[in-house]
C-alpha positions as CSV (number, residue, x, y, z in Angstrom):
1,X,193.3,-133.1,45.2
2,X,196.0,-131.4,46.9
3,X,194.4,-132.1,50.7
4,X,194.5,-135.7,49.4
5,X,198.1,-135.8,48.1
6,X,198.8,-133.8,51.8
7,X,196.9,-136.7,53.5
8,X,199.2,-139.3,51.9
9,X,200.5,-141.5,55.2
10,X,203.8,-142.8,55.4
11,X,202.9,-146.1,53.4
12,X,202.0,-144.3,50.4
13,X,198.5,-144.9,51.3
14,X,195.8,-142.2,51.2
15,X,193.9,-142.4,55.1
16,X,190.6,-143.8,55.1
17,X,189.1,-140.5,55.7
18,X,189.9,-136.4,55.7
19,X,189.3,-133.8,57.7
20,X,187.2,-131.3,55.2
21,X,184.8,-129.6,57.4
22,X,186.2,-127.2,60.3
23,X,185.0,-127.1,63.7
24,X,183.5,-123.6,63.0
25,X,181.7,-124.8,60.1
26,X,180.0,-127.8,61.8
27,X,179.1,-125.3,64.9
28,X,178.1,-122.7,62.5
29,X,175.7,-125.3,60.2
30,X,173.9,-127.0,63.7
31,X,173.8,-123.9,65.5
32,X,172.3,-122.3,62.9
33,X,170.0,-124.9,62.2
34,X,168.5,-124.5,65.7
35,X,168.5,-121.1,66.1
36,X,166.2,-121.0,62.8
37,X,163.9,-123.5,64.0
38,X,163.2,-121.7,67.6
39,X,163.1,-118.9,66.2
40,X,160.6,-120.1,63.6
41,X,158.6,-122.0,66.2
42,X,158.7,-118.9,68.8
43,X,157.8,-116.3,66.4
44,X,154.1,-115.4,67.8
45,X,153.8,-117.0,70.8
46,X,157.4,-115.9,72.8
47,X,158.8,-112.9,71.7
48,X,161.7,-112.7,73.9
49,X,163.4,-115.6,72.9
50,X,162.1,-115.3,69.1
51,X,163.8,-111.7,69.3
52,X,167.3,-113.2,70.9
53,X,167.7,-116.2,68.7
54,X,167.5,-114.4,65.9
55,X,169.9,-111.5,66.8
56,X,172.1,-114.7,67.3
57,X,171.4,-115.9,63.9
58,X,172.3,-112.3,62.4
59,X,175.7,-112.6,64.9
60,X,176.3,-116.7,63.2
61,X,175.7,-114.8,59.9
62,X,178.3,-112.3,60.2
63,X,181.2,-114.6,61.7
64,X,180.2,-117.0,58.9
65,X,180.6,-114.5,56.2
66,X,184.0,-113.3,57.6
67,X,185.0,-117.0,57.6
68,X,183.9,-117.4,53.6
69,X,187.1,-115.3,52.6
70,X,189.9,-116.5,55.7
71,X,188.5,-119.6,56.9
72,X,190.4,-122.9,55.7
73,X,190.1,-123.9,51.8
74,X,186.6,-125.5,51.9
75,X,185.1,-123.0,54.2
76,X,185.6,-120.6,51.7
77,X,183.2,-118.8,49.0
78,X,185.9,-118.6,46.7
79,X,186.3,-122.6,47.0
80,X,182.5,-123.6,45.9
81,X,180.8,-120.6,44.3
82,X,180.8,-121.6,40.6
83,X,179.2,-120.1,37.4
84,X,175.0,-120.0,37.1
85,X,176.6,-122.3,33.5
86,X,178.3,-124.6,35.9
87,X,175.5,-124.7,38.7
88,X,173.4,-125.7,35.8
89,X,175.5,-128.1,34.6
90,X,176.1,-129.8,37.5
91,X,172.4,-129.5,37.8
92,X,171.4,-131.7,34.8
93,X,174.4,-134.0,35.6
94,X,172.7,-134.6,39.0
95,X,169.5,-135.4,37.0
96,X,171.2,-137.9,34.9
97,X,172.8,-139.2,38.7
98,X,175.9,-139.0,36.4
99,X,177.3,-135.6,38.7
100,X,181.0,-135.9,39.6
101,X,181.7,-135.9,43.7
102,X,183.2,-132.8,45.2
103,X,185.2,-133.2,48.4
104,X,183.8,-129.7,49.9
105,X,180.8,-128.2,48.8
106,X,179.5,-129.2,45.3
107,X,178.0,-126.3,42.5
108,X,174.5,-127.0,43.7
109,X,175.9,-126.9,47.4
110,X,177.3,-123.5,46.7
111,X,174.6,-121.6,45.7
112,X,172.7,-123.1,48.2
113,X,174.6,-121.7,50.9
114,X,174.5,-118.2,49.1
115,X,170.7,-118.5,48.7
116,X,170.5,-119.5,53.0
117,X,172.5,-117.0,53.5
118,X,170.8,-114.1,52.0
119,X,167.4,-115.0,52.7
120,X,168.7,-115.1,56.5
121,X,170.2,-111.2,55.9
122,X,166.7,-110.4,54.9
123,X,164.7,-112.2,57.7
124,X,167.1,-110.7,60.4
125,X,167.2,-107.6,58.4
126,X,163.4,-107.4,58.5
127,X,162.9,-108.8,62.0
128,X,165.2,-105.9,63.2
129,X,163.4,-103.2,61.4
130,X,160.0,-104.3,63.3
131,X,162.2,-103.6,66.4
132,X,163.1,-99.9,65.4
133,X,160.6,-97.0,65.5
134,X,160.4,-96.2,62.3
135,X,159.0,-99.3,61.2
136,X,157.4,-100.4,64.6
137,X,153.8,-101.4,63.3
138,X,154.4,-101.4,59.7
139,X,152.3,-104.3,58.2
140,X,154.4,-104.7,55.0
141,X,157.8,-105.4,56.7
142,X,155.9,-108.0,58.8
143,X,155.1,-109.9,55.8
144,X,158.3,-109.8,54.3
145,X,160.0,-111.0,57.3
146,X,157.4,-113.7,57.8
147,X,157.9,-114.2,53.4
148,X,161.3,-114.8,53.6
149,X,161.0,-117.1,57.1
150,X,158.6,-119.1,55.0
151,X,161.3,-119.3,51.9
152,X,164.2,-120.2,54.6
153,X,161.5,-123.2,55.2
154,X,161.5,-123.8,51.5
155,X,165.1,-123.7,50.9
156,X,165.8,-126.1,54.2
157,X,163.7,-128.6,52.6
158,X,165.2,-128.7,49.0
159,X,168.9,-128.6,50.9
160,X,168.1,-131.5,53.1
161,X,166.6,-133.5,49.6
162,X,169.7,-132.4,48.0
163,X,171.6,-133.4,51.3
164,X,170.3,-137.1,50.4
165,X,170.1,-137.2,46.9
166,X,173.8,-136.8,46.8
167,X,174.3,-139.1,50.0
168,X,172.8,-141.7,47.7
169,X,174.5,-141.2,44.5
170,X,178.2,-140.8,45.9
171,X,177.3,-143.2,48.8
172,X,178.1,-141.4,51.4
173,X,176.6,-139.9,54.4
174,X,176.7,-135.9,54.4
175,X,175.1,-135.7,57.3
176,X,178.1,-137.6,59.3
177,X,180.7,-135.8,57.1
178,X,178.8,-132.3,58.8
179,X,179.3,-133.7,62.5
180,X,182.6,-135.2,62.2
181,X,184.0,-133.0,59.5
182,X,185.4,-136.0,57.9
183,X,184.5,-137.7,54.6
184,X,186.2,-140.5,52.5
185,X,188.9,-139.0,49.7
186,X,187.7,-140.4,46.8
């Protein structure tokens, strides 16, 4: 509340919107976003550019994790990594489409971005190893680089639901909120 109560204008009204998502953030999330999905899409057929957008990704990855701990309030961890006991609350809260509204990233949101994130390490983590001679040709690191490629698609899609779901129930639209880095302040 205190980015509210800072947002106060000189008529003691609150503005009609607030900036909550950084610039890094928003060029972090799209970029990312991209990258994934060309390198997902170039993985067999155009290995060159499969090979550079995902040593970008693992470069994203890094900045972004440096950014969790002195990036601005809502960038983060510290600011949206709850409790399993509150994920799972919010969880059944969202079921019931009674789950309070959280200016930033909401419990759900949060491990969401922890879940992206590591399954991201281990595809670049794997997709590098394929690179190095001592795993050049090993079958079983292909698999788990392609495994956890395939969970990134997984995760994606239950983010994007969630994306909506709490569009609709809040009625407001995350996906504007993640290119303007604005949303409403209550």
């Amino acid at each position: 509340m205190s980015a509210i109560r800072d947002a106060i204008v000189a008529d003691g009204k609150p503005p009609a919107t607030i900036k909550v998502w950084d610039p890094f953030v928003r060029l972090f999330h799209w970029s990312l976003a991209a990258l994934f999905l060309l390198a997902y899409a170039t993985g067999d057929e155009i290995e060159n550019v499969h090979i550079a957008a995902g040593y970008t990704v693992a470069g994203l990855l890094a900045l972004r994790i440096v950014w969790g701990f002195v990036g601005p309030r809502h960038a983060r961890f510290s600011d949206f990594l709850r409790s399993p006991r509150a994920v799972l609350a919010y969880m059944r809260d969202v079921a019931l489409l009674r789950a309070p509204r959280y200016l930033g990233h909401n419990p759900a949101g949060g491990i969401m971005v922890v879940a992206l994130i590591v399954t991201l390490i281990g595809t670049c983590t794997t997709g590098y190893m394929m690179t190095t001679s001592s795993f050049w040709g090993a079958k079983w690191v292909e698999e788990v680089h392609e495994a956890f490629a395939n969970l990134m698609i997984g995760l994606v899609v239950v983010h994007v639901l969630g994306v909506l779901l709490a569009s609709f129930e809040h009625s407001e639209n995350l996906v504007k909120a993640m290119i303007t880095g604005r949303k409403h302040p209550s």
